[in-house]
C-alpha positions in Angstrom: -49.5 63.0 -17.1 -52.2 60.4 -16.1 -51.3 58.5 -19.6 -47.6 58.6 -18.9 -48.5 56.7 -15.0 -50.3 54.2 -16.7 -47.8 53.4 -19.5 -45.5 53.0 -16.9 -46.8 50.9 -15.1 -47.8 48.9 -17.9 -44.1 48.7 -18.8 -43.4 47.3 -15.5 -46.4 44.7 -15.7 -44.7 43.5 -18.1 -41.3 42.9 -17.4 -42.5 41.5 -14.0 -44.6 39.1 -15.5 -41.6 37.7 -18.0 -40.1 34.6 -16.3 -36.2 34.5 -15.6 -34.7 31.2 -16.8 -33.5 29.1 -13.3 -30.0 29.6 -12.6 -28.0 26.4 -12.4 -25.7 25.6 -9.3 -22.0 26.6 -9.0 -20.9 23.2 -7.4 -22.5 20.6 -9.2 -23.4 17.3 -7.2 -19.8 15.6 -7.0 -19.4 12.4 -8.8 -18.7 8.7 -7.8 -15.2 9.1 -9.1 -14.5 11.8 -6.2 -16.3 9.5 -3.3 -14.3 6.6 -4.7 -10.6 9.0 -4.8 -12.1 10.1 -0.8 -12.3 6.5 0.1 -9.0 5.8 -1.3 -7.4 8.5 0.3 -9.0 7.8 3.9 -7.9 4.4 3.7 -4.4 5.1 2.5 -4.1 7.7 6.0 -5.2 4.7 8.2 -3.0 2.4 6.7 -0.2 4.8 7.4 -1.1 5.3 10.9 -1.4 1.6 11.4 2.0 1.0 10.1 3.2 3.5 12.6 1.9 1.9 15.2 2.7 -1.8 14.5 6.7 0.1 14.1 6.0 1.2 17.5 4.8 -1.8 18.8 7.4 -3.8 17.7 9.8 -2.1 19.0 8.6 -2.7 22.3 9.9 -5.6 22.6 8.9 -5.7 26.7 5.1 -5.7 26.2 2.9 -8.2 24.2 -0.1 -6.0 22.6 -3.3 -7.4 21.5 -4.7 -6.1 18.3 -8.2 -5.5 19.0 -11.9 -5.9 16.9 -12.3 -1.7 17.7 -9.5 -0.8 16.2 -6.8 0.0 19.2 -4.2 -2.3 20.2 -3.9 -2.6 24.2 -1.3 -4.6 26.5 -2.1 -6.0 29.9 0.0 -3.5 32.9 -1.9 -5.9 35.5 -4.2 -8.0 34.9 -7.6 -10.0 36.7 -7.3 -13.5 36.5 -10.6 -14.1 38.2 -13.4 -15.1 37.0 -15.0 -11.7 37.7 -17.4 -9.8 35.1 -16.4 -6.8 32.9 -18.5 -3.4 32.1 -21.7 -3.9 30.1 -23.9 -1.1 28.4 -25.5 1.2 31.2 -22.7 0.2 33.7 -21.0 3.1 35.8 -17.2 2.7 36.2 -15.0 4.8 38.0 -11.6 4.7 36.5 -8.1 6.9 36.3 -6.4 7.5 33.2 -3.5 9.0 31.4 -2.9 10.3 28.0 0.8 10.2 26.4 2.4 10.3 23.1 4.0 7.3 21.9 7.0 9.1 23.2 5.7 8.4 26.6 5.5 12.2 27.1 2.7 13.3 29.0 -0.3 14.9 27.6 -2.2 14.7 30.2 -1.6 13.0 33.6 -3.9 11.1 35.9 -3.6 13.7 38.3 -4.7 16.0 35.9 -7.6 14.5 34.4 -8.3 12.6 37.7 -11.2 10.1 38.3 -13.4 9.5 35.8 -17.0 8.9 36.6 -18.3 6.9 33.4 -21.8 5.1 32.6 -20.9 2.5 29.5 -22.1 3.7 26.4 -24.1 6.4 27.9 -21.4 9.1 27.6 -19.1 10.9 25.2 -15.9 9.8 25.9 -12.4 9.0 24.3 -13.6 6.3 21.2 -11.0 3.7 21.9 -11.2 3.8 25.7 -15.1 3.8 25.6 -14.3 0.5 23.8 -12.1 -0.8 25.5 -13.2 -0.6 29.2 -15.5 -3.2 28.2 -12.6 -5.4 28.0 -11.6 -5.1 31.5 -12.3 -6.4 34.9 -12.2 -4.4 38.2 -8.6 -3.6 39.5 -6.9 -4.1 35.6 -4.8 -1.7 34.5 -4.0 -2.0 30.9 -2.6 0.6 28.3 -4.1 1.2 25.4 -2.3 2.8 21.8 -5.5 4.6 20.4 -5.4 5.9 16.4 -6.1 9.1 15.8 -9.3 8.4 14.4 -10.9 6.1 17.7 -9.1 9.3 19.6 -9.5 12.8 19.1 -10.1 12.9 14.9 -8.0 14.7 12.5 -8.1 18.1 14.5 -7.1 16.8 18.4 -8.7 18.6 21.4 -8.2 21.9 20.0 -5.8 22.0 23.5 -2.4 19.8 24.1 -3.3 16.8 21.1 -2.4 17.9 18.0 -3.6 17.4 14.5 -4.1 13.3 13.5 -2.2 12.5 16.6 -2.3 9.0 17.9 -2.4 8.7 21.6 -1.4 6.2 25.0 -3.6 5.7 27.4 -2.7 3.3 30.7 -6.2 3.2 32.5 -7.3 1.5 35.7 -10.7 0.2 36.6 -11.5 1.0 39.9 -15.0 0.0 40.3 -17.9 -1.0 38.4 -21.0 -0.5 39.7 -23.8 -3.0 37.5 -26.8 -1.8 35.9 -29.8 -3.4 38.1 
């Protein structure tokens, strides 16, 4: 019995000590070709979305928009013709906004969202509006059209804005109160 434990364990000394070949990985690393077909792909969605908005815009014949550098396109409701000083980094703004389709149905309404207490830069807020309240002066309104992608992404708010939804946004700077 005592030479049967030790052959035993013997047998099992030895098939621990064998060494098990690695095993490769199911999903190898993906290639260039499949980065280059993503890139593709993403810029073929934005260029679809663009084109709906430029249709949009143009036929609103009543509003000029300004295409900006951010990616948003945004028209004047009323504007500041003062010399006066527009939001910089660290800034808090109070402002009012809206959300809309490009419908004009309401998302959600001023009174709903209510006034927004905002430090530039600071905060996690809507892409395209963080942007473009730097363009704006105390007392402006303007209304912004906001791509999916500078608004809520692919998925919305997981709430009213559905999936690669592109959004309006009339906002009003109420006060800006500089960084010392």
């Amino acid at each position: 019995m005592k030479h049967s434990f030790y052959i035993v364990f013997i047998f099992f000394f030895i098939i621990g000590c064998t060494k098990t070949p690695p095993r490769r990985p199911l999903n190898p690393k993906p290639s260039a070709t499949i980065f280059k077909a993503n890139i593709e792909a993403s810029k073929k969605i934005i260029q679809e979305e663009n084109k709906k908005i430029i249709d949009y815009i143009t036929q609103d014949s009543t509003k000029t928009y300004i295409n900006s550098n951010n990616g948003f396109w945004y028209t004047y409701v009323d504007k500041v013709e003062t010399d006066t000083f527009t939001p910089k980094e660290g800034d808090d703004v109070v402002l009012s906004y809206d959300i809309t389709t490009l419908n004009d149905d309401i998302i959600y309404s001023k009174e709903d969202l209510g006034l927004k207490n905002y430090k530039i830069d600071k905060e996690d807020f809507i892409s395209g509006i963080q942007k473009g309240i730097k363009l704006m002066k105390e007392g402006e309104t303007i209304t912004f059209v906001i791509p999916f992608y500078n608004a809520f992404g692919i998925s919305g708010d997981g709430n009213k804005i559905g999936f690669k939804q592109t959004i309006k946004s009339t906002v009003t700077l109420i006060k800006i109160n500089k960084l010392n």
